[in-house]
N, C-alpha and C positions, 0 to 999 in steps of 0.2 A: 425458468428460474429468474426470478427478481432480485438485484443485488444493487445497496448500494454503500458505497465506498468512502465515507469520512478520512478523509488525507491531506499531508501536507504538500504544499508546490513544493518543495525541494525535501526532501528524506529519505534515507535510504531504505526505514523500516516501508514509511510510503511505498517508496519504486519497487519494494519488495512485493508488497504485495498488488501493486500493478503488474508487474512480473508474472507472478503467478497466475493472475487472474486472465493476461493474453498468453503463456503458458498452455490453456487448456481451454482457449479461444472461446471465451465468456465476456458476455457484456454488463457493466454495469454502469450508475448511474454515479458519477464522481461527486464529491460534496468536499471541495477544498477549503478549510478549517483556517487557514490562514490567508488566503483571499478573501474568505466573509466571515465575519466574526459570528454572524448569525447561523452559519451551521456549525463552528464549535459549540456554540450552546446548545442548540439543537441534539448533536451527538452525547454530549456532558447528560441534558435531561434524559436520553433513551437509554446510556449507556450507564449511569448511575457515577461517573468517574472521569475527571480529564485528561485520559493518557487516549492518545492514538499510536496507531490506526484503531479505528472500528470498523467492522464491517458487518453490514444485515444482508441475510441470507436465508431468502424466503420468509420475511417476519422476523429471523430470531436473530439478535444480537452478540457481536465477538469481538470484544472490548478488547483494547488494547497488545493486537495480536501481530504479527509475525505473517509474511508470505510461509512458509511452513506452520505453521498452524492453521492460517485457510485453507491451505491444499491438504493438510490431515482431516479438517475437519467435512471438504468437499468427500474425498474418498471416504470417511464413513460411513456419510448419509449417502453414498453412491450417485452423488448426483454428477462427479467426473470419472472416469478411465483413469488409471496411472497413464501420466506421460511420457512417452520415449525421451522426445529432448530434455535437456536441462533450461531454466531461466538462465537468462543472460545478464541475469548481475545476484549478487547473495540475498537470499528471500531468511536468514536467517540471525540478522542482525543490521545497525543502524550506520550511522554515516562515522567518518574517525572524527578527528577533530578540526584536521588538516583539511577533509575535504569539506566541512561545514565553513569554517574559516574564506574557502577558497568560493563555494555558494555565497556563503553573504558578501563577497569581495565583488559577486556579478560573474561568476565562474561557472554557470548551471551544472558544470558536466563535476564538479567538486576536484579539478585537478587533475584532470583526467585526461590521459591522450583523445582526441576525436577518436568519434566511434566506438570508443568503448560502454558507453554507458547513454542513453539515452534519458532522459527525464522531460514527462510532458504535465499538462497542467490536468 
C-alpha cells in the first residue's frame, strides 16, 4: 500500500490521523505542509482545496479528512483489519484552542501532562 500523508507539525486533526495510520501499523510517506510550503501547494493542486489533512491512498485522494475517516475509508477497501486497540489520542477532531495557544507558546504536547500525547514531525 502506498500512502502519503500532507499534515501539519502540530494538529490534532494531523496527530489524528498519524494515530490512525500507526493504529494499524502502516507506513507512510509524511509531507508536512507547514515545514515546506511547497507541499501545501502540492497538496492544494492534487486535492482541489486548502484544508488538511489529505491523504493518498494508493493514488486516490481524501481531502481534508479526520483519523476516522481514514480508518473508515481503509476498512472498506479492506486494505486494514479492524483494530482491537484504540488510538492514543482522538482521531476525530482538532486541537481546543488552549492547546493550540500552548503549541505555538513552544508547548508540542498542547498542555498536556508528559506522556500523554506524543507529536512527531
Amino acid at each position: 500500500m502506498e500512502i502519503t500523508a500532507y499534515l501539519k507539525t502540530y494538529c490534532g486533526w494531523s496527530e489524528g490521523v498519524r494515530a490512525t495510520l500507526r493504529k494499524h501499523g502502516l507506513e507512510w510517506e509524511e509531507k508536512d505542509i507547514i515545514e515546506n510550503p511547497a507541499f501545501r501547494w502540492e497538496m492544494e493542486q492534487k486535492s482541489g482545496q486548502p484544508l488538511s489533512p489529505c491523504v493518498v491512498v494508493n493514488g486516490e485522494m481524501l481531502a481534508d479528512v479526520s483519523g476516522d475517516e481514514v480508518e473508515a475509508y481503509l476498512l472498506e477497501k479492506e486494505l486494514v483489519k479492524p483494530a482491537s486497540e484504540p488510538a492514543p489520542v482522538p482521531t476525530d477532531r482538532g486541537c481546543s484552542d488552549a492547546e493550540h495557544a500552548a503549541m505555538l507558546a513552544g508547548d508540542p504536547s498542547g498542555g498536556k501532562a508528559p506522556g500523554k500525547i506524543q507529536l512527531v514531525d
